[in-house]
N, C-alpha and C positions, 0 to 999 in steps of 0.2 A: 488561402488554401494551403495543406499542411502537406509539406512533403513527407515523403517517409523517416525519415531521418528523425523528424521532430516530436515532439510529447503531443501524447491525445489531448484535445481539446479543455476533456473539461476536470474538475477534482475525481470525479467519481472514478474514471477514465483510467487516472494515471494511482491512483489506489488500486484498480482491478489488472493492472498491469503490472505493479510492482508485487501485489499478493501472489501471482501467477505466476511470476518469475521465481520466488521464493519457494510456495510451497506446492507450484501446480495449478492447473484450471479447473483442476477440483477440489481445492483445500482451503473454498473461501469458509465453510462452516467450521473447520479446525483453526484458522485462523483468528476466527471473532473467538473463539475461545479464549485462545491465548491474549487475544488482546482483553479477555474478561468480558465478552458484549454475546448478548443472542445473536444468531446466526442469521436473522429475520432481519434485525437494527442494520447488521453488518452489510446485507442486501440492500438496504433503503440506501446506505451510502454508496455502494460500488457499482449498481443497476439503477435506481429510482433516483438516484442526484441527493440526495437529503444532505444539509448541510452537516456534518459531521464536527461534533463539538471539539475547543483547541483541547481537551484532557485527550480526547480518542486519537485527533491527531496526536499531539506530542506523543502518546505511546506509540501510534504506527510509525512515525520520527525512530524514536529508541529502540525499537523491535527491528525496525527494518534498516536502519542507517540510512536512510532516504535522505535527500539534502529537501528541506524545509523550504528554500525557495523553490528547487522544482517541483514540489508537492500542490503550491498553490499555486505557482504563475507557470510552470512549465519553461522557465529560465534555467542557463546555467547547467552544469552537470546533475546528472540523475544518482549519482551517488556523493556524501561527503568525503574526503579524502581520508583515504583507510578506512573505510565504512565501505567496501566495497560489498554488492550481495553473497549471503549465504545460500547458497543454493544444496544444502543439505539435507532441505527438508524436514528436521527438526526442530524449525521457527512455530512448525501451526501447532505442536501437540504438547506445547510445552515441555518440550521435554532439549537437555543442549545435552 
C-alpha cells in the first residue's frame, strides 16, 4: 500500500501526473502535441496504460526533466537535479 508521499503506481500514472503538474489537468491534448503524438495515442498512455514507446518516453524525459528512473520504477527523486518543473505552462503549446 502506497502512502501519500509515494509515486502512483503505475507508468501511465506517474506520466499523467507530471503532465498535470506542468501543463494543468487539462493540457494533456496540448501536451501530445508538443511531444509530436495525437492526442488520442497520448490518452492510451496516461488513461488506457499502453506501453509507450522509449522515443516518446526519452522525449517526455527531455520536455519535462523527469528523472528516467522515477518515470519507470517510481524510485528516487521525481525530478533530476536542476531539472526541476516548469510550471509555466508554456511546455504543452510549444511555445518557451
Amino acid at each position: 500500500m502506497q502512502s501519500s508521499g509515494e509515486p502512483p503506481l503505475c507508468l501511465g500514472d506517474r506520466l499523467r501526473l507530471v503532465r498535470a503538474e506542468l501543463v494543468g489537468p487539462d493540457g494533456a491534448d496540448l501536451f501530445a502535441r508538443r511531444l509530436g503524438l495525437p492526442p488520442q495515442i497520448w490518452r492510451n498512455y496516461e488513461v488506457v496504460g499502453e506501453l509507450a514507446p522509449v522515443p516518446v518516453l526519452r522525449a517526455f524525459v527531455d520536455v519535462t526533466g523527469v528523472s528516467p528512473l522515477w518515470l519507470l520504477r517510481g524510485d528516487g527523486p521525481r525530478y533530476c537535479r536542476g531539472r526541476e518543473p516548469r510550471s509555466d505552462r508554456s511546455l504543452g503549446d510549444g511555445t518557451e
